[in-house]
KEDREN-811084 format. One record per residue (C-alpha): residue number from 1; x, y, z. Coordinates in Angstrom, 2 decimals, always signed. Example, Ala and Ser with C-alpha at 12.3 -4.5 7.8 and 13.67 -1.06 7.14 Angstrom:
# residues 2
<1 <+12.30 -4.50 +7.80>>
<2 <+13.67 -1.06 +7.14>>
END
This chain:
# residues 302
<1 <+16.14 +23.41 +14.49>>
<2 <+14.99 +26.69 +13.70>>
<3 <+11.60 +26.22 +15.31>>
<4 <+11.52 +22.54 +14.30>>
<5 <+12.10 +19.66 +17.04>>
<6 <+9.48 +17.13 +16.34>>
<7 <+12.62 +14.62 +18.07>>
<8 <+11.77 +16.39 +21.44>>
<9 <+7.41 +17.39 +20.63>>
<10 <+7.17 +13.55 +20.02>>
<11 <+9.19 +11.02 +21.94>>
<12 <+6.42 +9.67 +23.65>>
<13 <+4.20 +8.39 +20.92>>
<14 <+4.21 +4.79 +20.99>>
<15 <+2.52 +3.24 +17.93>>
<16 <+2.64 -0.40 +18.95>>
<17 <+0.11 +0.70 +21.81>>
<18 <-2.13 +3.19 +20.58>>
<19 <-5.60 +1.18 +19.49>>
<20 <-8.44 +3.15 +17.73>>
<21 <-11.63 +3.08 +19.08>>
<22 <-14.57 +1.57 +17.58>>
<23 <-16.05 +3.52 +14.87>>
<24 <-19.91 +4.40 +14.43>>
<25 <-20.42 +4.44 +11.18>>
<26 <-24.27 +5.11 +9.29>>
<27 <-27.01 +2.59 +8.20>>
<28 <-24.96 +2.79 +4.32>>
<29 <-21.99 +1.60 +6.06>>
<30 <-23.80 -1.26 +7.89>>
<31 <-25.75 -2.12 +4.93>>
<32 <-22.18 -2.57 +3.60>>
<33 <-21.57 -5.10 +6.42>>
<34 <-24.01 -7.02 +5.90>>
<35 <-23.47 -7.57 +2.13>>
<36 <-19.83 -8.17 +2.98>>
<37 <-20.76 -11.16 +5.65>>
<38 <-23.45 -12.42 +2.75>>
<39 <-20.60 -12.76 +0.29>>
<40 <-17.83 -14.19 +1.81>>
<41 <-19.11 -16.14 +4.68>>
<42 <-22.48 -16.81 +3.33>>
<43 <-24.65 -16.09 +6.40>>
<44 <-25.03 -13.50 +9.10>>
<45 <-26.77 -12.97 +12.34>>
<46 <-28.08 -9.40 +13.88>>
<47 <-25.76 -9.98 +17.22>>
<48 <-23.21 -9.33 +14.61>>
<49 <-24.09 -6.56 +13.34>>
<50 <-24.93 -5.33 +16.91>>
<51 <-21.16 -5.93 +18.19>>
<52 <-19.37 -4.58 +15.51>>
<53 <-21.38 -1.28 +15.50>>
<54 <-22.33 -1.07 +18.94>>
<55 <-26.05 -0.75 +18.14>>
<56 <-29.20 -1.90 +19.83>>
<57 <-31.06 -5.21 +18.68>>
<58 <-33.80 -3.12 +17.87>>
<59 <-31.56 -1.06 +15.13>>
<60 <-29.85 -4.03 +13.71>>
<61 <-33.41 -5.41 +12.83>>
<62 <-34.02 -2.27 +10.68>>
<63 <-30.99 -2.74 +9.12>>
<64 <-32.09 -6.09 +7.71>>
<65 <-34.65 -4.97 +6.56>>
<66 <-34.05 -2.11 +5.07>>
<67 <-30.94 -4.47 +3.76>>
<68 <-33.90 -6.61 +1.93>>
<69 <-35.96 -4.03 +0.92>>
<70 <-32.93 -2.65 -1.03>>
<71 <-31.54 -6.49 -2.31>>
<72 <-34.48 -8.42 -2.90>>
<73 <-33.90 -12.32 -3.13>>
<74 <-30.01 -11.47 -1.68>>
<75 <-30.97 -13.03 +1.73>>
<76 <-33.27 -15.48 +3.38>>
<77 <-34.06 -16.23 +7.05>>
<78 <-32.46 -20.02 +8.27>>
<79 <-35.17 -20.19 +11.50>>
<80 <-33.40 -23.19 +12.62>>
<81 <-30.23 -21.34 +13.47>>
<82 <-31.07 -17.99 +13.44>>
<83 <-29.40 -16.80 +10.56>>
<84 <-29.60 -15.02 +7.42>>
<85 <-27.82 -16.84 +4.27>>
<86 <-27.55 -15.96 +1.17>>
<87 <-29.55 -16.90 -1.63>>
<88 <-28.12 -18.88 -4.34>>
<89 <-29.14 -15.90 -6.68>>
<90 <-27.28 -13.53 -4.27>>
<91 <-25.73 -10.28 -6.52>>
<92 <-23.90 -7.89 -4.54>>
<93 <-25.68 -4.36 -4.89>>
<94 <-23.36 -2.23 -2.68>>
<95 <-19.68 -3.59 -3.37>>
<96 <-18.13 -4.91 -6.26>>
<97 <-16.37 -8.43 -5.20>>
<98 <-12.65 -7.82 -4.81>>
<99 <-10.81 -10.72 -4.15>>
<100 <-7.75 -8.15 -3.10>>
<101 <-9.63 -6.42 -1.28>>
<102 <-10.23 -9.45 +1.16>>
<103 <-6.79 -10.90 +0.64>>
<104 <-5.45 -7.23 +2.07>>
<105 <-7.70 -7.52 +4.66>>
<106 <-6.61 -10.86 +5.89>>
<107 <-2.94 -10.05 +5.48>>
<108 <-3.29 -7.61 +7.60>>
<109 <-5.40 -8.82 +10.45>>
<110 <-2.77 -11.79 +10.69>>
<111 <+0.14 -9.27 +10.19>>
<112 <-2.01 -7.44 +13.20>>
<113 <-1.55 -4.13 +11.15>>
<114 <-5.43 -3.82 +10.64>>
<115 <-7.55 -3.39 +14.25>>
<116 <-10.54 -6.20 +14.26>>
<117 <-12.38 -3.21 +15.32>>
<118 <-12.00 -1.99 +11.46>>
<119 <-12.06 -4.92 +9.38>>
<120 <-15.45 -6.25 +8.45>>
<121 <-14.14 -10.52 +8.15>>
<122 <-15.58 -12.43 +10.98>>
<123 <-14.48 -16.17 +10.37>>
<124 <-10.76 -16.06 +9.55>>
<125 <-9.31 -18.79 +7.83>>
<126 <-5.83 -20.52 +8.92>>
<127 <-3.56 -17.92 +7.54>>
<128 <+0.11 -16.49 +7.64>>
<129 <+1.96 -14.06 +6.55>>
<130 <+6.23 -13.93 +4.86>>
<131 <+7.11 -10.62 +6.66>>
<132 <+10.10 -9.19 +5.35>>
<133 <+12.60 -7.34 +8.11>>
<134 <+11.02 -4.20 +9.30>>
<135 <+12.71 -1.18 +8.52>>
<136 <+11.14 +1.29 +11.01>>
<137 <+11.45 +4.91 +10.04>>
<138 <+11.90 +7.32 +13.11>>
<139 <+9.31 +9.86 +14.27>>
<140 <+11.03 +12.63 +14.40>>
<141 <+13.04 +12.13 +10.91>>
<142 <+9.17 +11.66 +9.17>>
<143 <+7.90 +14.51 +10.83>>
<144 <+10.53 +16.21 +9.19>>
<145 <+10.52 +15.41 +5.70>>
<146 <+6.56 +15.76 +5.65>>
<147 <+7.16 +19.61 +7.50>>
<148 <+10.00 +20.31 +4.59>>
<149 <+7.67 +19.45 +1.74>>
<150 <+4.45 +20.93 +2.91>>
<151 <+6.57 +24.07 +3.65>>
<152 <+8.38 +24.13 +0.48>>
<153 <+11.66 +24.46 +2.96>>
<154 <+15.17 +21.95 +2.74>>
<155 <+16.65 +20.15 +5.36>>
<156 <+20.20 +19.55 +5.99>>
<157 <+20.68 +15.95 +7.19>>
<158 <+23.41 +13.37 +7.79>>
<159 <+22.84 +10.40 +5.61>>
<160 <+24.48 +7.44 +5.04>>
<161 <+24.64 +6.13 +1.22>>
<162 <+25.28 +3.16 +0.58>>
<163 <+28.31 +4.62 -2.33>>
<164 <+30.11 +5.97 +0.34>>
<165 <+31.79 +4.38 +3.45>>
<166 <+30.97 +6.62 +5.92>>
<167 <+27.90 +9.07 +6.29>>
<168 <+28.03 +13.08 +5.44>>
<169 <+25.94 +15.72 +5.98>>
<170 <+24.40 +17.70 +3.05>>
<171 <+21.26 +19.53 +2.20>>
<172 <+18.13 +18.34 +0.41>>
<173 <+15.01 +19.66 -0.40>>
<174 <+12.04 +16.87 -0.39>>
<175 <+9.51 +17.49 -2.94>>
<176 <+7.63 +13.69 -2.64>>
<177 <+7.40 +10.41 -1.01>>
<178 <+7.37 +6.63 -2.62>>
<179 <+7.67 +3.11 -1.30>>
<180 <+9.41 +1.10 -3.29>>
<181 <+7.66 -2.35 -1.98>>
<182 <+10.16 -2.40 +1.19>>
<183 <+11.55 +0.73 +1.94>>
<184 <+10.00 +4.56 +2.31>>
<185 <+12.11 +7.22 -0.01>>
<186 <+12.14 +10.63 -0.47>>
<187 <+12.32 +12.47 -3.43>>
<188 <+14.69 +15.15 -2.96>>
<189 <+17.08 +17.89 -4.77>>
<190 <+20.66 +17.03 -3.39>>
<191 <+23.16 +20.27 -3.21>>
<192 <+26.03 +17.85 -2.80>>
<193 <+25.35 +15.91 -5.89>>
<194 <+23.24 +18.92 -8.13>>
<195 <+20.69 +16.37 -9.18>>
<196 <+16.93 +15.04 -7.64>>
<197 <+17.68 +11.96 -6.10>>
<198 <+15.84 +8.98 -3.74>>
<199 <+16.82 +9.11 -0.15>>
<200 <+15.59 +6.17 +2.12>>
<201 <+14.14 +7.40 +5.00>>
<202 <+15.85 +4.82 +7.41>>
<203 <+19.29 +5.95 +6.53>>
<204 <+18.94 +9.50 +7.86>>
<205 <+20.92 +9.61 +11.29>>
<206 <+19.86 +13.08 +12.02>>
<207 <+18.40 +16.18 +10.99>>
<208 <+19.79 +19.54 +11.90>>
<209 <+18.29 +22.45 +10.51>>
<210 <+16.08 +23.72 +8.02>>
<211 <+16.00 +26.86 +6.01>>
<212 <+13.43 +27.89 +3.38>>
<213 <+13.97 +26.44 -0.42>>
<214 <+14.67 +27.89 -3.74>>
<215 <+14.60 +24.76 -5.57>>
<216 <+11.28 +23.72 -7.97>>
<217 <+9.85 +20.19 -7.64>>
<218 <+8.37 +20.08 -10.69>>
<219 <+11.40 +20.51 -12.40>>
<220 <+11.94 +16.72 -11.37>>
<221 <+11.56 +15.03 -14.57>>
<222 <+12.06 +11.66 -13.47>>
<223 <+9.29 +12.28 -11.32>>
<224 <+6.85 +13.57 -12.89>>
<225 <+7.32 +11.57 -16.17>>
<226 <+5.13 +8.43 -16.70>>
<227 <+6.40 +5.55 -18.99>>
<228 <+5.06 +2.16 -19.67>>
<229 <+7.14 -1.33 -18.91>>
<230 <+5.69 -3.92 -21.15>>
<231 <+6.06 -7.63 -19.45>>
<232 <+5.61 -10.52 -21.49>>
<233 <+5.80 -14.65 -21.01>>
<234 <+9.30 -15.62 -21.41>>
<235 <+8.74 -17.03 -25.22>>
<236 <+10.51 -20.29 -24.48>>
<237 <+7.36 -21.49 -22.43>>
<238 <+5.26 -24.18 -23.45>>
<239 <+1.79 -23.37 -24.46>>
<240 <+0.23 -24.88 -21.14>>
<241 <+2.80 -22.41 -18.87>>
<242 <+2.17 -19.15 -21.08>>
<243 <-1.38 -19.79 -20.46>>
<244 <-0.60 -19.87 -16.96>>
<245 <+1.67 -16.85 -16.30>>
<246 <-0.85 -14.65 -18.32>>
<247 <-3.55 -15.55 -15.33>>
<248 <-0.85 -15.52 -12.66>>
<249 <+0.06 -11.62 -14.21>>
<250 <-3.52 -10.34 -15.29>>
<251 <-1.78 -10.29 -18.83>>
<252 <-4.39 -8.79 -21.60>>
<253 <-3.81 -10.09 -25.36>>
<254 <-0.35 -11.81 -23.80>>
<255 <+1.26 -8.50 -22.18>>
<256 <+0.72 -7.07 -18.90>>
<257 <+1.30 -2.69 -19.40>>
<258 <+2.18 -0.78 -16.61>>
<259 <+2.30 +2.62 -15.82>>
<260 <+5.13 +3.57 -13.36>>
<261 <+7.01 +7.10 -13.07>>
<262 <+10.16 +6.94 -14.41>>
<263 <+11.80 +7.42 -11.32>>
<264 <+9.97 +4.00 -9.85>>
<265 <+10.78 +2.11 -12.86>>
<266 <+14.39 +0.56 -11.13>>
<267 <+12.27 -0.95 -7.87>>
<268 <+9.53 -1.93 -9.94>>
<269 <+11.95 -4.18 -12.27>>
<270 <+14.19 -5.19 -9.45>>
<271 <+11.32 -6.97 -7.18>>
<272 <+10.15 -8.29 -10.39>>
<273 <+13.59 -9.42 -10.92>>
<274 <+13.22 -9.41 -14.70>>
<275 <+16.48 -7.53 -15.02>>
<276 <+20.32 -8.27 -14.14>>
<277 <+21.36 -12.43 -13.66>>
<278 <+18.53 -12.92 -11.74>>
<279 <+15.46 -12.70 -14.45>>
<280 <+16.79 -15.98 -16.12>>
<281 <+15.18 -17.97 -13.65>>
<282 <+11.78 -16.13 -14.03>>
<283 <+8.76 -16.97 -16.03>>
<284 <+8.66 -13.65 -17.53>>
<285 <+10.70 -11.11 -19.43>>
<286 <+10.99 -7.14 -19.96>>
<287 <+10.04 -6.62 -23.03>>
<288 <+11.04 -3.20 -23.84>>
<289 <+13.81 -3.08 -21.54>>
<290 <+16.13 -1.39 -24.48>>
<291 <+13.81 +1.35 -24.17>>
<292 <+14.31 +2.27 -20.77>>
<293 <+17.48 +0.54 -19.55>>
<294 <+18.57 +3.89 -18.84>>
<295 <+16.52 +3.90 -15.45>>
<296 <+17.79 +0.86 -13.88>>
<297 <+21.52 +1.90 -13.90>>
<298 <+22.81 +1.63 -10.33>>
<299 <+24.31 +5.06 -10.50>>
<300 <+20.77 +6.37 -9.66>>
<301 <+20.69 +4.35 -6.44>>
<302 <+21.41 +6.02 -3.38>>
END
């Protein structure tokens, strides 16, 4: 492949066993720990701090205190069971609370995608996780598309759309990457079709050569061109549920704004399902949808 065979350089990595090892981080990144323990478990001990860092008793006992000298009235000493709790006047001083934050965390502990070596919850609650079907991209297709756009270079592929019934082979030139929420794209120029278009990375059966490219990413207005899709409460609502679905959304003055490049809008919309027969059933609606219903028609799917 003109230099490029990352199918033959890489068919023995095996992601499901690599592991990372345990990292050593500094006395900031412990202090961290400790905070994070404080706040959502309410209590630590310094054998934790010792196993997850791999530090000696002696250095763990620093960290405390260094950990009160810096939070004063964040932590006191339970002698009975040889813990430190939090104080009922406990403010965090080295992390903002992020409920997301933990809920990623958790997710992906019990999805097993986060290490325990790298995740700073100890006591896990009962938890699991709706997976949807994994659509596993292949090694030597990735390696690929990254090569093409750090090298400014096309690739000629066989791809099968799912507009045509059986697959062709064509050259693109990648210029980006986006997820769409279940699937990894490409954005690419398409010679076949003269037009920037998403390619999912899972329907690429093979890649044959590459050659260097002509063709300007930045010309990609869909791209690079940011609009905002306004969601609202669906106004039939009662006053009880409106109140509701503005919490559920993070909604500010009854609207939630996003900012999404015009080329994302269509996935955005479609997990949302606030477009098409499906966003009757759905507490909220697209409110400038006449604005943009431009980028949501199927012709732009690939």
């Amino acid at each position: 492949m003109d230099g490029l065979n990352p199918s033959r350089e890489f068919t023995n990595l095996d992601s499901e066993s690599w592991q990372p090892k345990v990292v050593r981080w500094g006395q900031d990144r412990r202090l961290e720990f400790i905070e994070f323990r404080l706040l959502w478990e309410g209590k630590i001990n310094r054998s934790e701090l010792v196993d997850f860092f791999g530090i000696s008793i002696q250095q763990a006992s620093l960290d405390f205190a260094k950990y009160l000298a810096l939070a004063r009235g964040n932590m006191e000493y339970d002698r009975s069971e040889k813990v430190y709790r939090a104080t009922s006047c406990f403010e965090p001083r080295f992390q903002a609370p992020d409920t997301q934050a933990f809920l990623n965390q958790l997710a992906n502990l019990t999805t097993g995608t986060l290490p325990l070596s790298l995740s700073f919850i100890g006591s896990r609650p009962p938890c699991d996780i709706v997976t949807l079907p994994t659509r596993r991209v292949r090694t030597d297709v990735l390696l690929a598309v990254l090569w093409a756009i750090r090298d400014h270079s096309e690739i000629e592929v066989t791809y099968q759309s799912m507009r045509r019934p059986s697959a062709t082979k064509r050259w693109i030139a990648p210029h980006s990457l986006a997820f769409d929420g279940a699937r990894w794209h490409m954005r690419s120029w398409c010679h076949d079709s003269s037009m920037f278009r998403d390619f999912v990375l899972t329907r690429v059966q093979e890649i044959h050569a590459r050659r260097p490219s002509e063709i300007d990413g930045s010309k990609d207005t869909d791209w690079h061109t940011y609009v905002l899709v306004v969601i609202e409460p669906r106004p039939d609502l009662t006053v009880g549920q409106r109140d509701s679905v503005m919490t559920d959304f993070g909604m500010q003055n009854g609207k939630l704004v996003k900012t999404i490049r015009r080329a994302l809008v269509q996935y955005f919309v479609r997990h949302l399902q606030i477009d098409g027969p499906s966003a009757t059933g759905q507490p909220i609606i697209w409110a400038n949808r006449e604005e943009l219903k431009d980028l949501v028609d199927p012709k732009r799917l690939y």
